[in-house]
C-alpha positions as CSV (number, residue, x, y, z in Angstrom):
1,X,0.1,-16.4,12.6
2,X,-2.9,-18.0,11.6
3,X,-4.2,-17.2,7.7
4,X,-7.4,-15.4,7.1
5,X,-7.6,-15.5,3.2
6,X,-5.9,-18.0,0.8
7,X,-5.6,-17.1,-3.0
8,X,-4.5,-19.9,-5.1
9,X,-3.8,-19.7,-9.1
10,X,-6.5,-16.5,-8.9
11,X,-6.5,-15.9,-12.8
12,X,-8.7,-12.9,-15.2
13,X,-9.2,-12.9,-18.4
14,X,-11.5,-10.5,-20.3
15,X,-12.8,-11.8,-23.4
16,X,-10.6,-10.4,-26.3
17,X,-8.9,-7.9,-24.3
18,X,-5.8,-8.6,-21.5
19,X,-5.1,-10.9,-18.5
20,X,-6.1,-8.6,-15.7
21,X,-5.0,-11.5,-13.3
22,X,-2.6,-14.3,-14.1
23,X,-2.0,-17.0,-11.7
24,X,-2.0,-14.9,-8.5
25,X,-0.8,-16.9,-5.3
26,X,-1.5,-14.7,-2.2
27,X,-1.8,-15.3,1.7
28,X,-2.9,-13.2,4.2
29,X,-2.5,-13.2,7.8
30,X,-5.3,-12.3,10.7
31,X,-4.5,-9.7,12.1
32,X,-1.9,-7.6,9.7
33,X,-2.4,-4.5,7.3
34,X,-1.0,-5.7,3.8
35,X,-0.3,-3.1,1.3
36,X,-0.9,-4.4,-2.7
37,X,0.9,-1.8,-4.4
38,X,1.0,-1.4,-8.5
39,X,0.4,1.4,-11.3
40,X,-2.9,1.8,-13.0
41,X,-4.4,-1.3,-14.6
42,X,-2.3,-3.6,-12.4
43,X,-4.6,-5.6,-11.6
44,X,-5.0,-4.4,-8.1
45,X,-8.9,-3.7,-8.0
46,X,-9.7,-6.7,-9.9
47,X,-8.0,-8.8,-7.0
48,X,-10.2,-7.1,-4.5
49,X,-13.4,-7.1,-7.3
50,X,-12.3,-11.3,-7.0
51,X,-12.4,-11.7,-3.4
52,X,-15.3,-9.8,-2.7
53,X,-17.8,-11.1,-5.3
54,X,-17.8,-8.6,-7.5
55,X,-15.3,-10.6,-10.0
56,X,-16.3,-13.8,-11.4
57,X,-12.9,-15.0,-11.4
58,X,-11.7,-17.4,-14.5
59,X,-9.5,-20.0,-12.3
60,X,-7.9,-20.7,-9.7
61,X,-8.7,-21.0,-5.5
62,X,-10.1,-18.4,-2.9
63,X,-10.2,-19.5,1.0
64,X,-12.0,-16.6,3.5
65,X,-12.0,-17.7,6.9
66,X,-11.6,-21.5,6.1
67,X,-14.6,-20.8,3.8
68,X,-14.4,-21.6,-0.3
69,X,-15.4,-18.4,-1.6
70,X,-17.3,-20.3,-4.9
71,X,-19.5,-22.7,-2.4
72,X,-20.2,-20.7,0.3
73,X,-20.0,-16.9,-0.8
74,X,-22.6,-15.5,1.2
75,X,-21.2,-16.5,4.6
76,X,-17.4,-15.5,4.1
77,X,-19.1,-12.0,2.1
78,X,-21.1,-11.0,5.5
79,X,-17.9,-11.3,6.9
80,X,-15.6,-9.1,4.4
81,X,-16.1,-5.3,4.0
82,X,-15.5,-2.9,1.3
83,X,-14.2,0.6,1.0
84,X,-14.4,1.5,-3.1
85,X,-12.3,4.0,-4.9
86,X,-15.7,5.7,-6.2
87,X,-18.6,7.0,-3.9
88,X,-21.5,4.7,-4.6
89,X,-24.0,5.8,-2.6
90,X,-27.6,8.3,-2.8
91,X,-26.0,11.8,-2.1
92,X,-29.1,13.2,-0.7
93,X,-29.0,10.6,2.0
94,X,-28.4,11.6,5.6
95,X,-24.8,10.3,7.0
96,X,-26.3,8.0,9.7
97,X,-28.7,6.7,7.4
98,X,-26.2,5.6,4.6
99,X,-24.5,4.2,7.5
100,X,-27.4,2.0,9.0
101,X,-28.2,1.2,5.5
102,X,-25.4,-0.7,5.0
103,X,-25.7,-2.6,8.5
104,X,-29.0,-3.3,7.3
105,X,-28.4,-4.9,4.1
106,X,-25.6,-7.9,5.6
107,X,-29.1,-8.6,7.5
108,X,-27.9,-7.0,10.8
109,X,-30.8,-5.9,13.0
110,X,-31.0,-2.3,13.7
111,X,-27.9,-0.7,16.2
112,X,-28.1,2.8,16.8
113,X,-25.2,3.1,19.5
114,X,-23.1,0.6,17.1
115,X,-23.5,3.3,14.4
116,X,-23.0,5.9,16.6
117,X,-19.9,4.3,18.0
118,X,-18.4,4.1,14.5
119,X,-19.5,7.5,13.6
120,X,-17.8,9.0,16.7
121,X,-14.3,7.3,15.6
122,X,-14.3,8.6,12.4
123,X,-14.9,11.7,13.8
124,X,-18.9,11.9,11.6
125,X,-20.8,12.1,14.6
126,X,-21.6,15.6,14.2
127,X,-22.3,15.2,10.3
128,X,-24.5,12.9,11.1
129,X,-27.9,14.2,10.3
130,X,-26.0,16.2,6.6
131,X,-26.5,15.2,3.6
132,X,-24.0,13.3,2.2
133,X,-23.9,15.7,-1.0
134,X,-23.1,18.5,1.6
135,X,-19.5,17.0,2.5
136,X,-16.2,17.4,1.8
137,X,-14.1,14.9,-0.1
138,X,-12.4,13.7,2.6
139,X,-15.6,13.4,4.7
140,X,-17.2,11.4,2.2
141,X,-14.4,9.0,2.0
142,X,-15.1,8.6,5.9
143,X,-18.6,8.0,5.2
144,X,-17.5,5.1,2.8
145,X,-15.5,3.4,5.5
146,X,-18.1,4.0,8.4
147,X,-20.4,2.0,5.7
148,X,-17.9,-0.8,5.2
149,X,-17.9,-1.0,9.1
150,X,-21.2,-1.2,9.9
151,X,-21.8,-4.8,9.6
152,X,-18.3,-5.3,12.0
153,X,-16.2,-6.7,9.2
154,X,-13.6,-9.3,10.1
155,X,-11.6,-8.6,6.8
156,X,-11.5,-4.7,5.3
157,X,-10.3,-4.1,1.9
158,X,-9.5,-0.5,1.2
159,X,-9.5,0.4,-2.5
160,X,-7.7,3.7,-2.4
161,X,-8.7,5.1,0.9
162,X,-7.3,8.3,0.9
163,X,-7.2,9.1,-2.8
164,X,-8.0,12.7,-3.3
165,X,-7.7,14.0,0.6
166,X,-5.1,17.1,1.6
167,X,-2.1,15.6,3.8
168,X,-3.3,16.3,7.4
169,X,-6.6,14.3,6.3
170,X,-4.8,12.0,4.9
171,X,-2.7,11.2,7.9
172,X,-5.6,11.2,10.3
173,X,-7.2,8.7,8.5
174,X,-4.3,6.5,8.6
175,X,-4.4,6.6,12.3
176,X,-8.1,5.7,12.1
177,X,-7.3,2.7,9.8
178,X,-4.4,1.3,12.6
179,X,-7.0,2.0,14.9
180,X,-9.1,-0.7,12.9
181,X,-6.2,-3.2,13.0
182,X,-5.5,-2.8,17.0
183,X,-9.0,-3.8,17.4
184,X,-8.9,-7.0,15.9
185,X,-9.8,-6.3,11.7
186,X,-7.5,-7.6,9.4
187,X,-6.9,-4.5,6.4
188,X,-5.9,-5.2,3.0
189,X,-5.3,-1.7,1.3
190,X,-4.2,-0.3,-2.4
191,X,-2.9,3.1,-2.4
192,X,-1.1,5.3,-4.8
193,X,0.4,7.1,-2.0
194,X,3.6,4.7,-1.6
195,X,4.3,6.9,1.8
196,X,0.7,5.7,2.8
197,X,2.5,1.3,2.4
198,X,5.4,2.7,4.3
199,X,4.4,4.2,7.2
200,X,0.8,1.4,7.9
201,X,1.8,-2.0,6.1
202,X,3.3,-4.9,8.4
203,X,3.4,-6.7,4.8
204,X,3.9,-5.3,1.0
205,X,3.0,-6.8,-2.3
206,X,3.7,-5.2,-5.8
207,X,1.6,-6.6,-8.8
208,X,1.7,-5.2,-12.5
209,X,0.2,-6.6,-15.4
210,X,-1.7,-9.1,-13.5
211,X,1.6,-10.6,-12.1
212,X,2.4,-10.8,-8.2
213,X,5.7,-9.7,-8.4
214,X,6.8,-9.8,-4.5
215,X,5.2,-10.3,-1.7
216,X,7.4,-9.6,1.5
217,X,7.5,-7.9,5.6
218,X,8.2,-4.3,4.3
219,X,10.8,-3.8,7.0
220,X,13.0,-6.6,5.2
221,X,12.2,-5.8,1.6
222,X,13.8,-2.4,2.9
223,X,16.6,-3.8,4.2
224,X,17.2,-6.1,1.2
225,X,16.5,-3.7,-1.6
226,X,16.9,-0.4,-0.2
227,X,19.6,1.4,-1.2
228,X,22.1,4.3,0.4
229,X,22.9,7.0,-2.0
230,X,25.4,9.7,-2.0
231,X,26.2,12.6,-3.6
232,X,29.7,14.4,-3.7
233,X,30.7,17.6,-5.2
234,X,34.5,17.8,-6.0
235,X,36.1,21.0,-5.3
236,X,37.8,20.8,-8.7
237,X,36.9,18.4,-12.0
238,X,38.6,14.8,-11.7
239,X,40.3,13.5,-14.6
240,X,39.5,9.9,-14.1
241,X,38.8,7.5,-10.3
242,X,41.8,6.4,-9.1
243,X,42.6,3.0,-8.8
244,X,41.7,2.8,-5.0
245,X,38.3,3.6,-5.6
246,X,37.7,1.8,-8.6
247,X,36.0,-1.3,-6.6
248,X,33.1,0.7,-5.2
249,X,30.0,1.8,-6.8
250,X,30.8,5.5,-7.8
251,X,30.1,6.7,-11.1
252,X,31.8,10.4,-12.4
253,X,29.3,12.8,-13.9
254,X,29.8,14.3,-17.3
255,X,31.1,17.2,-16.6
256,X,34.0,15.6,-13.9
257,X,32.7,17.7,-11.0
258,X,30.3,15.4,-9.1
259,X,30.9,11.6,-7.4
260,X,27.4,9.2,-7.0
261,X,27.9,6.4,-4.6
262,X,25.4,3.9,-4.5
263,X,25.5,1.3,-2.1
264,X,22.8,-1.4,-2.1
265,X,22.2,-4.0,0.9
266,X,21.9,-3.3,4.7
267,X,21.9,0.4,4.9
268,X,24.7,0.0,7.6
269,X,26.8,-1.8,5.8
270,X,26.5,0.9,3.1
271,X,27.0,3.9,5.5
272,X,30.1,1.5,6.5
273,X,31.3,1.7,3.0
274,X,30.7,5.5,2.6
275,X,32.7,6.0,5.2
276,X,35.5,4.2,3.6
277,X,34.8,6.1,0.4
278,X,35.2,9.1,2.1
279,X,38.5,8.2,3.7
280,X,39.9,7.1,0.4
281,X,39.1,10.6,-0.9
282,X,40.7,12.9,1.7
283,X,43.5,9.9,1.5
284,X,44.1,10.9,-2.0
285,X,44.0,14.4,-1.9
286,X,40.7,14.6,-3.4
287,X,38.9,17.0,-1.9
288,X,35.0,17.9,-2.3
289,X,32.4,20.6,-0.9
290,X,29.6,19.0,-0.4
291,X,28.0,15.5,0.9
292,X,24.5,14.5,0.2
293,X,22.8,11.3,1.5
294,X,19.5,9.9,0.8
295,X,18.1,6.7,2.0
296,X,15.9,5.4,-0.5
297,X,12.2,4.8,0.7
298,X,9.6,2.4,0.0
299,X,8.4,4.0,-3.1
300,X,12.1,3.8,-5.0
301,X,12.0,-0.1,-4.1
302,X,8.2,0.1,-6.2
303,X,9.5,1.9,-8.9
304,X,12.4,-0.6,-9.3
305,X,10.5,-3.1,-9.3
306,X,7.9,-2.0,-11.8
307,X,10.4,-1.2,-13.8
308,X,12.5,-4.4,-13.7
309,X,9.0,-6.1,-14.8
310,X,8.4,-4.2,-17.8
């Protein structure tokens, strides 16, 4: 699949204070939705703040649409667009106006049924002529992407998108945003919503401290990382694992009353070796009243991570 943004050595640093970026290598392909996961102050709107001129970055190499981002910034920017975390926009404005506004400013001549077309898929058509300062929070986060779309972006960096919007908002808007990506725009998205990476993202990267830690297809980071867990309450306390068991992962709680099995690797290579667990058990007479399972999501692989960084 053909690349649509090249980031080579990408580096920040603030004048006495910390490296917000350091040496990030990052390659994105036309087409996909890429999650960039991280905690705060991971660098993650810096990155975006780099790529869409907002960052003057201290070193290294950015490539938009075949185009060096220091040389010729003003061609790859008119084709880039930009949905911040923080609503930066007159709130007394009318909806469509904001929205034209935007179109207007990439040099675009006027459109009304282009903004009306965008207005109508993020279900604004009918808030069109309201104030912005009249909406709800998860309206005005439409607004904000309607105004990243007006000028037909080729590449779409969401900062956040759905940051502060109830659930059922928040999943209609991620059908809005694969909606983007089936006709033809290329998404790059932060999010603290690690559900939000999980159920969208063809790709996943994790940053902290500046560092790109990983950078993988989210379906086999899952497969690789992910883990199957398993909890099993004994009927009575066990005085130590046998011997048969001792070559699995198990671990005996405190109090002798309750097995943990974690299994790491393909998940059915771990349910495979659950199964044996639990035939070792009943083989030894050991028996419990209660199995729980829990295969662990995207968002345990982040926190891993993170925390195998600190």
């Amino acid at each position: 699949m053909e690349s649509i943004l090249e980031i080579r050595g990408l580096t920040k640093r603030y004048p006495n204070g910390p490296v917000a970026l350091d040496a990030v290598d990052l390659t994105i392909r036309q087409g996909e939705i890429f999650a960039l996961l991280g905690p705060n102050g991971a660098g993650k709107t810096t990155l975006i703040g780099a790529v869409c001129g907002l960052v003057r970055p201290s070193a290294g190499m950015i490539r938009v649409f075949g185009l060096d981002l220091a040389r010729d910034w003003r061609a790859a920017r008119a084709r880039i667009g930009l949905v911040p975390q923080e609503m930066a926009t007159d709130m007394f404005t009318k909806v469509s106006d904001a929205v034209a506004y935007s179109r207007g400013l990439f040099g675009l001549r006027r459109d009304p049924a282009r903004i009306e077309q965008i207005l109508r898929a993020l279900m604004l058509w009918d808030k069109r002529d309201s104030q912005i300062r009249h909406l709800s929070g998860g309206m005005k986060r439409r607004v904000l992407i309607a105004k990243a779309l007006a000028h037909d972006p080729e590449l779409l960096f969401l900062d956040e998108p759905t940051a502060g919007v109830d659930v059922e908002l928040r999943r209609d808007m991620w059908r809005q945003i694969g909606a983007m990506r089936d006709a033809g725009t290329t998404i790059i998205l932060t999010t603290h919503y690690i559900e939000e990476a999980e159920e969208m993202a063809d790709r996943v990267g994790v940053i902290d401290k500046g560092r790109l830690l990983l950078v993988e297809e989210k379906r086999a980071l899952m497969a690789r990382m992910g883990r199957i867990e398993a909890d099993i309450t004994l009927a009575r306390p066990l005085a130590r694992l046998p011997d048969a068991l001792a070559a699995y992962p198990l671990h005996l709680s405190g109090d002798r009353t309750k097995l943990t099995y974690r299994g790491a690797g393909e998940s059915a290579e771990a349910k495979a070796e659950l199964a044996r667990v639990i035939e070792l058990l009943v083989g030894q007479g050991i028996t419990f009243t209660a199995l729980d399972t829990h295969q662990s999501s995207l968002e345990d692989i982040f926190v891993d991570l993170v925390d195998q960084g600190q």
